[in-house]
Each structure stands twice: as structure tokens, then as C-alpha cells.
MOPAC internal coordinates of N, CA, C and O (Angstrom, degrees):
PM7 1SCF
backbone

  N    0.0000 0     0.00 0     0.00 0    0    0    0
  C    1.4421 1     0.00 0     0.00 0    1    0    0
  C    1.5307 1   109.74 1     0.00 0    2    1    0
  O    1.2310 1   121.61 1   -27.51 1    3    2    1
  N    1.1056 1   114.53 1   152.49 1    3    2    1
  C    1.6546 1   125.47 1  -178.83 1    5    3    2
  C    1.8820 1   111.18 1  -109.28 1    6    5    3
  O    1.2310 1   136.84 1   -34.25 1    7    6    5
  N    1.2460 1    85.00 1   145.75 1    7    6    5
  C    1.7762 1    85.78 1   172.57 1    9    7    6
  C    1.3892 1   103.78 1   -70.62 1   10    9    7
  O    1.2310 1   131.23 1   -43.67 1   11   10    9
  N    1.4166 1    95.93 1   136.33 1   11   10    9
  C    1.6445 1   109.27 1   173.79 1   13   11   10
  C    1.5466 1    94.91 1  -144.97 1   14   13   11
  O    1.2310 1   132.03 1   -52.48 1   15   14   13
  N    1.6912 1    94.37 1   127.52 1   15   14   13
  C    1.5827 1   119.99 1  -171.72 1   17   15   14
  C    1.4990 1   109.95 1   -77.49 1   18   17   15
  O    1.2310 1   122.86 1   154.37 1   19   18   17
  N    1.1261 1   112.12 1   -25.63 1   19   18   17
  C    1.3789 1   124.51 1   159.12 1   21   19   18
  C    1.5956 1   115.15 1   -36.12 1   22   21   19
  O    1.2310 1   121.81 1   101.64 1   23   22   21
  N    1.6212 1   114.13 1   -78.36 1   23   22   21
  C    1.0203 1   143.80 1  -162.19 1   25   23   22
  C    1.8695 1    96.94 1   -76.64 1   26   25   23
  O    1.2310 1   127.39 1   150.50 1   27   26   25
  N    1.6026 1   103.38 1   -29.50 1   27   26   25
  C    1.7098 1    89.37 1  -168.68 1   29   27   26
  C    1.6367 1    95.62 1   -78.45 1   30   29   27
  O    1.2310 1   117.58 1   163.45 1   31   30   29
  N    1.5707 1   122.22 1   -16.55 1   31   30   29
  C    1.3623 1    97.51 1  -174.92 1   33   31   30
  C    1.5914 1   129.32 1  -120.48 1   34   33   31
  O    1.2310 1   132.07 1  -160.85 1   35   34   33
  N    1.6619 1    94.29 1    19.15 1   35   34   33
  C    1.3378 1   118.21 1   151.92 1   37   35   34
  C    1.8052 1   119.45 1   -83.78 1   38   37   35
  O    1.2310 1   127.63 1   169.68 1   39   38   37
  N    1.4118 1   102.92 1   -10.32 1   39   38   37
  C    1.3787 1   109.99 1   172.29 1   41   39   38
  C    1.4391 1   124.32 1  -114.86 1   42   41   39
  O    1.2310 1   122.61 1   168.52 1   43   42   41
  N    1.0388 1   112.61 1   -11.48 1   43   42   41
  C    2.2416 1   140.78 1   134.12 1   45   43   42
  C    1.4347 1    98.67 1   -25.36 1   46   45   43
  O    1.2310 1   131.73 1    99.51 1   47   46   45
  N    1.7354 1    94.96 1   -80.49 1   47   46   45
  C    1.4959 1   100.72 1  -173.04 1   49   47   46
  C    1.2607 1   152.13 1   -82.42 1   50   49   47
  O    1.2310 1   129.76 1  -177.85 1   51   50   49
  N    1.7011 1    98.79 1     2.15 1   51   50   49
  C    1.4187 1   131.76 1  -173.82 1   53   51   50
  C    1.6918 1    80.46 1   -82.95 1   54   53   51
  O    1.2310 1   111.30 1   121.29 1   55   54   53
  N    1.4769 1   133.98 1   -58.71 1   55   54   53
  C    1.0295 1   143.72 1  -175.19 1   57   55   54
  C    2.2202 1   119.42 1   -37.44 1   58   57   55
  O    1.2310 1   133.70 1   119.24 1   59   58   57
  N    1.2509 1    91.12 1   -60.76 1   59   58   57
  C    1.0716 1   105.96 1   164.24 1   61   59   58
  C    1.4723 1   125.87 1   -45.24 1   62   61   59
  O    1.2310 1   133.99 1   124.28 1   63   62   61
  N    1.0193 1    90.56 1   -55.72 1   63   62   61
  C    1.7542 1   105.85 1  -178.81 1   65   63   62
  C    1.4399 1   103.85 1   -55.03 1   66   65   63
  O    1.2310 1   119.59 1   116.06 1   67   66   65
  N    1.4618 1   118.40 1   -63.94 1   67   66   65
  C    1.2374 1   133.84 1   176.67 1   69   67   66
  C    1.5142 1   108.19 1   -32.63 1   70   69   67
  O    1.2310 1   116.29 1   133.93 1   71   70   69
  N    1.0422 1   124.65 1   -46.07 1   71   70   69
  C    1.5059 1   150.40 1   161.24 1   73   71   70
  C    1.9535 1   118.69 1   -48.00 1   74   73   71
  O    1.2310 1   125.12 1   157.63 1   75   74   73
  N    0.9843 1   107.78 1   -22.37 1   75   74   73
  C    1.4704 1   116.31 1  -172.82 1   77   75   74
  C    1.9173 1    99.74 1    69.64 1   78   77   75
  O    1.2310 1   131.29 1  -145.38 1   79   78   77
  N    1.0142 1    95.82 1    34.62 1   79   78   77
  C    1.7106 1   105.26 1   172.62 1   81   79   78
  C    1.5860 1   119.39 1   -77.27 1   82   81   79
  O    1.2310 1   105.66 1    -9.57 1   83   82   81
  N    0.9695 1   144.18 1   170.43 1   83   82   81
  C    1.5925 1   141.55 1   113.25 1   85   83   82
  C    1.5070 1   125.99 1   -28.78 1   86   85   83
  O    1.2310 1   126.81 1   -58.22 1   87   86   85
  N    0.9500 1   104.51 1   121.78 1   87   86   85
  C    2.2702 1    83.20 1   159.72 1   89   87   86
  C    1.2818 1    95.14 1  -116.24 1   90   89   87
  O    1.2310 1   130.33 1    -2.87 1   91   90   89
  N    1.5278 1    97.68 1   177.13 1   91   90   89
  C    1.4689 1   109.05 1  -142.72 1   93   91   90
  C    1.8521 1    95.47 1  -132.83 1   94   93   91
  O    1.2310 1   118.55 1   -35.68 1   95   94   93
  N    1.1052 1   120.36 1   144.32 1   95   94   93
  C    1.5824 1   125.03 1  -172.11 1   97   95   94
  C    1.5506 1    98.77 1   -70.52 1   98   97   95
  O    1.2310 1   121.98 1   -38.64 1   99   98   97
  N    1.3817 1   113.81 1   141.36 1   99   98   97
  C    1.5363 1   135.28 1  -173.65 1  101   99   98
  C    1.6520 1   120.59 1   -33.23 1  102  101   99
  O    1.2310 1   127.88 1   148.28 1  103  102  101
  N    1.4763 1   102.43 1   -31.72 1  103  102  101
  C    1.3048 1    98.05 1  -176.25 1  105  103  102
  C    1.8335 1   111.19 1   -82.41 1  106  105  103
  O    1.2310 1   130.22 1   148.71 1  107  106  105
  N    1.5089 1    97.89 1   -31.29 1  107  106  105
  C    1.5378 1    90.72 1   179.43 1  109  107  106
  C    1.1421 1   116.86 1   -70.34 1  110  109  107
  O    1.2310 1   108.26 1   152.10 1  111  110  109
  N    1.5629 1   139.54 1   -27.90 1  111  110  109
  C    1.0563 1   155.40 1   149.60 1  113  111  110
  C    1.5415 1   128.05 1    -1.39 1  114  113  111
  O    1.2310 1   139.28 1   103.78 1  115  114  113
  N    1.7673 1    80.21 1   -76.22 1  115  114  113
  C    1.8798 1   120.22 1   172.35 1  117  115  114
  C    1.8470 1   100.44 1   -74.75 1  118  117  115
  O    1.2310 1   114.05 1   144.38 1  119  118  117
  N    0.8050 1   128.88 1   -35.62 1  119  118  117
  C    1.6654 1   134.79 1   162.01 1  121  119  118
  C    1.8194 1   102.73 1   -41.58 1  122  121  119
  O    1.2310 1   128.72 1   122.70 1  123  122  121
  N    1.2987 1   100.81 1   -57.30 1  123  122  121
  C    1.6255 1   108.09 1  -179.05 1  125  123  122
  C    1.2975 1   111.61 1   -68.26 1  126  125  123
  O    1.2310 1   123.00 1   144.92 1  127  126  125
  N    1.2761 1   111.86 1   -35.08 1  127  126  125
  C    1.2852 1   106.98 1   176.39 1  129  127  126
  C    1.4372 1   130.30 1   -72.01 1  130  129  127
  O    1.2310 1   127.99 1   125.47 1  131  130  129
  N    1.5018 1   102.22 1   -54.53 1  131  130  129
  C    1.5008 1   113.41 1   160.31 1  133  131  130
  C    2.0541 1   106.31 1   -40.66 1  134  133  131
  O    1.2310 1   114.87 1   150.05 1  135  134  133
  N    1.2229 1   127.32 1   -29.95 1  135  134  133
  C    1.4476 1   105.94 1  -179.41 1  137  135  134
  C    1.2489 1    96.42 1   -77.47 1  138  137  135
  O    1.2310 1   108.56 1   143.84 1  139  138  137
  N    0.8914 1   139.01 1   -36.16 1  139  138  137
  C    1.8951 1   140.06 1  -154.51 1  141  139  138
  C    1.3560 1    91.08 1   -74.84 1  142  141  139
  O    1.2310 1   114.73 1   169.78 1  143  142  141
  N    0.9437 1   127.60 1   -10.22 1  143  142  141
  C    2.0486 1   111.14 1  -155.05 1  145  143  142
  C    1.9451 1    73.17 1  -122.19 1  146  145  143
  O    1.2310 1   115.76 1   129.73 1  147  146  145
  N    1.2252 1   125.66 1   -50.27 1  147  146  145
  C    1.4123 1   108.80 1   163.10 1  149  147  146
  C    1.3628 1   146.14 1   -51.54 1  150  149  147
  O    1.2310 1   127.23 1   161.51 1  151  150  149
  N    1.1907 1   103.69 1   -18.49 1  151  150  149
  C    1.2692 1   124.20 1   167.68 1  153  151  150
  C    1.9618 1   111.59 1   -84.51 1  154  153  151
  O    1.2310 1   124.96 1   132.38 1  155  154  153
  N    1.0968 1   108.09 1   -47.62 1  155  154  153
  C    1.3293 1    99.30 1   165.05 1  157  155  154
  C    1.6713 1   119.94 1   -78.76 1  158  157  155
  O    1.2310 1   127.03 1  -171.30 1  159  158  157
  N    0.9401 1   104.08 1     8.70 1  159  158  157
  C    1.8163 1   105.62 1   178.68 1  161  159  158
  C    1.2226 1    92.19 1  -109.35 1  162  161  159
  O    1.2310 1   104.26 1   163.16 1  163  162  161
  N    1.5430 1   146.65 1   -16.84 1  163  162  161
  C    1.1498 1   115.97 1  -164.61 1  165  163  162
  C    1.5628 1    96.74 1  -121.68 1  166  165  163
  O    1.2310 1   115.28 1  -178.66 1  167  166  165
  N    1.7898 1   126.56 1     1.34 1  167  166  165
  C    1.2385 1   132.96 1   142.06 1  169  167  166
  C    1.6081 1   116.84 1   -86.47 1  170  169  167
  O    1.2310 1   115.93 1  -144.56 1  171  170  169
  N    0.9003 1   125.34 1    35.44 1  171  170  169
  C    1.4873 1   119.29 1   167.32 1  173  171  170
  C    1.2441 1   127.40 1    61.34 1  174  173  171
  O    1.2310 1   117.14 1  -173.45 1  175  174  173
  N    1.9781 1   123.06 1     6.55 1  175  174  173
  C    1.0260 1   116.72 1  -170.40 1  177  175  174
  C    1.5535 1   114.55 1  -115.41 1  178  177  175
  O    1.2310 1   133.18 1  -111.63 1  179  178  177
  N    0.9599 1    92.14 1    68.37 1  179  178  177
  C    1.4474 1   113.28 1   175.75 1  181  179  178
  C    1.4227 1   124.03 1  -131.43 1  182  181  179
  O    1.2310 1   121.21 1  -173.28 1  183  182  181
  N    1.3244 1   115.28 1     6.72 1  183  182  181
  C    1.4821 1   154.54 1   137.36 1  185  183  182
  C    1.3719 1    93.52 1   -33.02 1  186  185  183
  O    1.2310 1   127.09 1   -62.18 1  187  186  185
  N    1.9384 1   103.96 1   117.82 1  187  186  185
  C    1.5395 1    93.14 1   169.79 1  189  187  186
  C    1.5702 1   119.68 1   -98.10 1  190  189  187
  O    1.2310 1   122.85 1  -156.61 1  191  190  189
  N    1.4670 1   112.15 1    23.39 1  191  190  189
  C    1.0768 1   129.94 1  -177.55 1  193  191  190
  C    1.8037 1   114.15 1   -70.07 1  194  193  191
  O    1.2310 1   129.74 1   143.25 1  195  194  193
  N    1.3851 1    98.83 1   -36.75 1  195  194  193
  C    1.6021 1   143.53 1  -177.40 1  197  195  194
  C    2.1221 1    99.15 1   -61.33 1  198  197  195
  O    1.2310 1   130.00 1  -105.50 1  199  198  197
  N    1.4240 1    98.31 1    74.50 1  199  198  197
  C    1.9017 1   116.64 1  -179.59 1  201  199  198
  C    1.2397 1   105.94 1   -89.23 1  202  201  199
  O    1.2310 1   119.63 1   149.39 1  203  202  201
  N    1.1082 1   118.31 1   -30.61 1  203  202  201
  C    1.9254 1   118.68 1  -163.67 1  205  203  202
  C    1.2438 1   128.75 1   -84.72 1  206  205  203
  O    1.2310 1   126.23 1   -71.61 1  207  206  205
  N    1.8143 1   105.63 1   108.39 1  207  206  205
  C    1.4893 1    99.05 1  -148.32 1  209  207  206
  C    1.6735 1   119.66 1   -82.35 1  210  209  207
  O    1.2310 1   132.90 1  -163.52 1  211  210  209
  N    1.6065 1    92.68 1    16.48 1  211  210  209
  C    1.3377 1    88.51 1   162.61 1  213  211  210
  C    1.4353 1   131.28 1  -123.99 1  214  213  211
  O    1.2310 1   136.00 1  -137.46 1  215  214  213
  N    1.5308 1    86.63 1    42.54 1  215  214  213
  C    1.9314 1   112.11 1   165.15 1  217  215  214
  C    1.7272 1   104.48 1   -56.17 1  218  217  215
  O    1.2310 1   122.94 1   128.49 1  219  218  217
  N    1.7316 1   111.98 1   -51.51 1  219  218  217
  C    1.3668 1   124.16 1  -149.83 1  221  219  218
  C    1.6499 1   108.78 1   -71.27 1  222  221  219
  O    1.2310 1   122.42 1   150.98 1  223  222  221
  N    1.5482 1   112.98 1   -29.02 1  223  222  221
  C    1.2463 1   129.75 1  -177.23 1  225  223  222
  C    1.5512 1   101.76 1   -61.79 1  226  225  223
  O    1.2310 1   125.55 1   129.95 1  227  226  225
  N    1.2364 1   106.95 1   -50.05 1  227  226  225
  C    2.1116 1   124.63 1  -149.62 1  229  227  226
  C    1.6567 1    81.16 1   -87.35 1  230  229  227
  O    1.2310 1   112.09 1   142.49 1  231  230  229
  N    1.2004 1   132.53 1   -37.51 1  231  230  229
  C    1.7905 1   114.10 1   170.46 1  233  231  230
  C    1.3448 1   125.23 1   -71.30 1  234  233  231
  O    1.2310 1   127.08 1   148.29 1  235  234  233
  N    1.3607 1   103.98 1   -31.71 1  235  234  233
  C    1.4694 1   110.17 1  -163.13 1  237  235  234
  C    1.5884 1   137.33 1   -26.71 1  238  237  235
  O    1.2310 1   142.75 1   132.88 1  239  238  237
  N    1.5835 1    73.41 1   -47.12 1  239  238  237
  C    1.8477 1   101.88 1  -176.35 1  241  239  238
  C    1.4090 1   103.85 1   -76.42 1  242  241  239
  O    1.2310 1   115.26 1   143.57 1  243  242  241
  N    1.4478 1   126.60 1   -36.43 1  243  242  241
  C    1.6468 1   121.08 1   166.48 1  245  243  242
  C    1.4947 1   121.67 1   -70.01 1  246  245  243
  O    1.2310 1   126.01 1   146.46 1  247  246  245
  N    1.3851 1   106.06 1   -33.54 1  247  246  245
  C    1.4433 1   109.27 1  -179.41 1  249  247  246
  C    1.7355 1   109.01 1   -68.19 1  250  249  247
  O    1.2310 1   122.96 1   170.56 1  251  250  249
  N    1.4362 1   111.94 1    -9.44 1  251  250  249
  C    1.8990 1   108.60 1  -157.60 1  253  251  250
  C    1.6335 1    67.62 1   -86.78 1  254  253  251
  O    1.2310 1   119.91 1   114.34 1  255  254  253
  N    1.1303 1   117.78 1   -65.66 1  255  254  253
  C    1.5442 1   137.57 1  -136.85 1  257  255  254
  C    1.8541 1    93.96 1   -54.58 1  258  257  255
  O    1.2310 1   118.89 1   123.14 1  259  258  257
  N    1.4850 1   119.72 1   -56.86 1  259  258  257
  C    1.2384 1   130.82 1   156.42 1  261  259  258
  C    1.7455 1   126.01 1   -28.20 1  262  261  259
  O    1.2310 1   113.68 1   122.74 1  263  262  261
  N    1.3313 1   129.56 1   -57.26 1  263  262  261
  C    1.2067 1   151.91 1   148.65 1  265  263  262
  C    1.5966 1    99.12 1   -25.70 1  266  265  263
  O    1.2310 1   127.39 1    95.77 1  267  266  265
  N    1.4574 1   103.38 1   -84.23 1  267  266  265
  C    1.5489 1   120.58 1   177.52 1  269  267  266
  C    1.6476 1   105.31 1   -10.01 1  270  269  267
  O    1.2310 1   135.46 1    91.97 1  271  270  269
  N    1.1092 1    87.68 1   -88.03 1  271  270  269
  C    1.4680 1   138.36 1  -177.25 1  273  271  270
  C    1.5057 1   108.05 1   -37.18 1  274  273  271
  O    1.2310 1   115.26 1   136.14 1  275  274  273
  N    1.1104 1   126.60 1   -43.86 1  275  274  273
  C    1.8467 1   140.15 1   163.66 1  277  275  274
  C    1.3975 1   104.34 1   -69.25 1  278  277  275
  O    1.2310 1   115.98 1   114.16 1  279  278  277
  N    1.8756 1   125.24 1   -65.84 1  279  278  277
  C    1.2770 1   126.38 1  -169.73 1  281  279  278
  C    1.7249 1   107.06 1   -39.80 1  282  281  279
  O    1.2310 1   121.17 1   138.32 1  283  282  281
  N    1.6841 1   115.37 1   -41.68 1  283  282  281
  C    1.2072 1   126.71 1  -166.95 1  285  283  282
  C    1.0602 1   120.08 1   -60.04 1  286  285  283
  O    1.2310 1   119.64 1   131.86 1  287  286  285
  N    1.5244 1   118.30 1   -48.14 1  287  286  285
  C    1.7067 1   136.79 1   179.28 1  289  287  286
  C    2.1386 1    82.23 1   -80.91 1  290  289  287
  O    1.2310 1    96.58 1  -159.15 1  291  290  289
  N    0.7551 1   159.02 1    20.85 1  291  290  289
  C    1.4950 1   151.13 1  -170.74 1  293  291  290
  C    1.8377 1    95.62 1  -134.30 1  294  293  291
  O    1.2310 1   118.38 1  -100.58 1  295  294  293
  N    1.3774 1   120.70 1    79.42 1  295  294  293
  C    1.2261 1   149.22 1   172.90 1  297  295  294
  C    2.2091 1   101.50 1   -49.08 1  298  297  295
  O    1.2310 1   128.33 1   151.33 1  299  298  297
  N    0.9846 1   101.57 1   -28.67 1  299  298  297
  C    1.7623 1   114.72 1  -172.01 1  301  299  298
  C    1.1499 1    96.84 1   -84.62 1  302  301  299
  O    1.2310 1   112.26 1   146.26 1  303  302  301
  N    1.9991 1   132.21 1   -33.74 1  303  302  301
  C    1.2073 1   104.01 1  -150.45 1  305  303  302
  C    1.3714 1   127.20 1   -92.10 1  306  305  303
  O    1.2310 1   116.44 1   -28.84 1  307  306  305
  N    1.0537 1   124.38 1   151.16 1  307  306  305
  C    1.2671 1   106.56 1   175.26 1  309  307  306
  C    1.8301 1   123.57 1  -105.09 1  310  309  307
  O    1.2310 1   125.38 1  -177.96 1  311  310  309
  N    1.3622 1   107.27 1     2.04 1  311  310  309
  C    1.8189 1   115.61 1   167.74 1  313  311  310
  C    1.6842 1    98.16 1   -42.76 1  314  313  311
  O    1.2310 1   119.51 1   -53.61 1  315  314  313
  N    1.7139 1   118.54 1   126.39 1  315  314  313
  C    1.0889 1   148.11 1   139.90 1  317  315  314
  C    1.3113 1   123.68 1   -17.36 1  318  317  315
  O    1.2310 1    97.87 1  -133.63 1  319  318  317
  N    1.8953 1   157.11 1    46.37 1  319  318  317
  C    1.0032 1   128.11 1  -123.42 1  321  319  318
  C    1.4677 1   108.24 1   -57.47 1  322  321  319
  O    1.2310 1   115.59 1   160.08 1  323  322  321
  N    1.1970 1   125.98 1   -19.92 1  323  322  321
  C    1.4376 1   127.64 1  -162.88 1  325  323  322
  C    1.9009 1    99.21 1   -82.18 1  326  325  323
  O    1.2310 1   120.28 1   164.88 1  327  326  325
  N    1.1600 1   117.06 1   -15.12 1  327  326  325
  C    1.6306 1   126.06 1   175.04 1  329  327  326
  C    2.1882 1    96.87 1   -65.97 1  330  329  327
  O    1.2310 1   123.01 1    97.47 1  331  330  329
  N    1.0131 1   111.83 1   -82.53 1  331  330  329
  C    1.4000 1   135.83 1   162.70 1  333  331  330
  C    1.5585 1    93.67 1    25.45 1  334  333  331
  O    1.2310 1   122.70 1    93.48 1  335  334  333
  N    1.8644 1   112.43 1   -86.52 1  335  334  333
  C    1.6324 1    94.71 1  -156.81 1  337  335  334
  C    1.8085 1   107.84 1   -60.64 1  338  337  335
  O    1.2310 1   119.22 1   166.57 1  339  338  337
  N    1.3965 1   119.10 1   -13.43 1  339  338  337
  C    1.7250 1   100.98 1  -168.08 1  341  339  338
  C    1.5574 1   100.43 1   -83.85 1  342  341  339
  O    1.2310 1   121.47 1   157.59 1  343  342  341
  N    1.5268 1   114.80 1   -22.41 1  343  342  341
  C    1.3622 1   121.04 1  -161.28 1  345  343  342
  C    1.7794 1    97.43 1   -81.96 1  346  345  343
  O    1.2310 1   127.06 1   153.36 1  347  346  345
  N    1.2227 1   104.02 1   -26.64 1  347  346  345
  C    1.9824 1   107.46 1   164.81 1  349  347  346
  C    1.1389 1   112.85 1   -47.72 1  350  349  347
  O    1.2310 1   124.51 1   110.84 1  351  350  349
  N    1.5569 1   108.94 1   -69.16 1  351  350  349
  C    1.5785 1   143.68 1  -129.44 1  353  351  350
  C    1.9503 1    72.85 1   -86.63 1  354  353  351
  O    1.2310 1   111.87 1    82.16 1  355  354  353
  N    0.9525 1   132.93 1   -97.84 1  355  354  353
  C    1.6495 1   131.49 1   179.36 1  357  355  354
  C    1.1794 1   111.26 1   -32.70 1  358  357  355
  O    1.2310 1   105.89 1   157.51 1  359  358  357
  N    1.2883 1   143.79 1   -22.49 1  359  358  357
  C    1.5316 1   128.53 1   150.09 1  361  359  358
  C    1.6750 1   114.27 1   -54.84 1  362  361  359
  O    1.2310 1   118.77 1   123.53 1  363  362  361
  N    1.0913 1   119.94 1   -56.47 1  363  362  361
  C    1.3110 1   141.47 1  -157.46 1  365  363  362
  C    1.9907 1    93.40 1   -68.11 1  366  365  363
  O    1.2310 1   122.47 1   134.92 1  367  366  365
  N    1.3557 1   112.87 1   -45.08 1  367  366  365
  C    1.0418 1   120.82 1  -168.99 1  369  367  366
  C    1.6620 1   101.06 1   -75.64 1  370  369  367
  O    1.2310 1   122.58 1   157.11 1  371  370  369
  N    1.4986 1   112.67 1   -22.89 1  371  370  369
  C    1.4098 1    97.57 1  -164.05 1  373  371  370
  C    1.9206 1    96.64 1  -106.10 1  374  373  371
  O    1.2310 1   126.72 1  -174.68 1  375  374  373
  N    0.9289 1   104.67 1     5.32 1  375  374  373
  C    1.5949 1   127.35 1   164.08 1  377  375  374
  C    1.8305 1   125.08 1   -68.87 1  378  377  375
  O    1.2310 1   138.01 1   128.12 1  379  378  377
  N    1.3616 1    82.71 1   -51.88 1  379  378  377
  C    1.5010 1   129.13 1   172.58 1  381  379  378
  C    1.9329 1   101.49 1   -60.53 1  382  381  379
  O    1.2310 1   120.03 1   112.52 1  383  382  381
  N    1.1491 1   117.55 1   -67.48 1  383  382  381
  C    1.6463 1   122.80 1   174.52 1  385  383  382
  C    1.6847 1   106.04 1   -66.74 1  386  385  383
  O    1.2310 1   122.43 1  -177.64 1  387  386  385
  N    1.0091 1   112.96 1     2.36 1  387  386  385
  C    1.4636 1    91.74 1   173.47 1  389  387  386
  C    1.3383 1   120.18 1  -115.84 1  390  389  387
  O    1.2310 1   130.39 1   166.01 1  391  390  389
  N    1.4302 1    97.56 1   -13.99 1  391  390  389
  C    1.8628 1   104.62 1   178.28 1  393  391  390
  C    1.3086 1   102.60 1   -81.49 1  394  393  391
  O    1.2310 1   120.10 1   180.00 1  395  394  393

């Protein structure tokens, strides 16, 4: 199966919900997403050399903090910072179901 941004952020927000959260309209979503895939492009792990599935755990906490940290300087966005670590953790997971 292939990542499809579609599907990762209908399953973001399926997540949320599940959560007694907000969800958030598609683009902010794909906004979150686009940092996560930036964040691994600009740490190098996008190396498909990179098998060990407990790479995703040992980032996590940098990748939320990263996210954070972008949404903040991102004047448009409207992601919750307190939304952020589940909206990671369910990317990663729906990342996770497709490999």
C-alpha cells in the first residue's frame, strides 16, 4: 500500500474525534503533515535504509515539539497546539499501516 494524504488525514481526524477532539478541515491536516515529512527530510530519515521500528518512538517527542514550533511561526494555522501530539502519534500510526 502507498501513502495517500487523502486517507492519512481522514484517519488524523477520524483519530481526533475518537478523542473527543475537534477535527480540523483538510488543508490544516495536510499542513501537519507536510511538517512531519519536513521534519524527516531535514533529519535525514527518509533513508530507506531506516527498518527499526523503534526509530518513530525515539523522534516522537522532537517531531511534536517541531510541529509545535512551525504551527507557531504559521500565522494561518489554525491546529490546536494541544491537538499536535495525537495528530503526530496518528500520522505515524497511519504511516505505520501502510508499510
Amino acid at each position: 500500500m502507498e501513502f495517500d494524504e487523502q486517507k492519512a488525514i481522514e484517519f488524523i481526524n477520524a483519530r481526533l474525534a475518537e478523542a473527543g477532539r475537534p477535527t480540523y478541515p483538510d488543508d490544516e491536516v495536510l499542513n501537519v503533515i507536510d511538517m512531519i515529512w519536513d521534519f524527516y527530510q531535514e533529519n535525514g530519515l527518509l533513508d530507506v535504509d531506516l527498518s527499526d521500528d523503534d526509530e518513530d518512538e525515539d523522534i516522537e517527542p522532537d517531531l511534536i515539539d517541531y510541529v509545535t514550533r512551525m504551527l507557531r511561526k504559521d500565522r494561518d494555522a489554525q491546529v490546536d497546539p494541544q491537538d499536535v501530539p495525537l495528530m503526530v502519534h496518528a500520522e505515524i500510526d497511519y504511516e505505520d499501516s501502510v508499510l
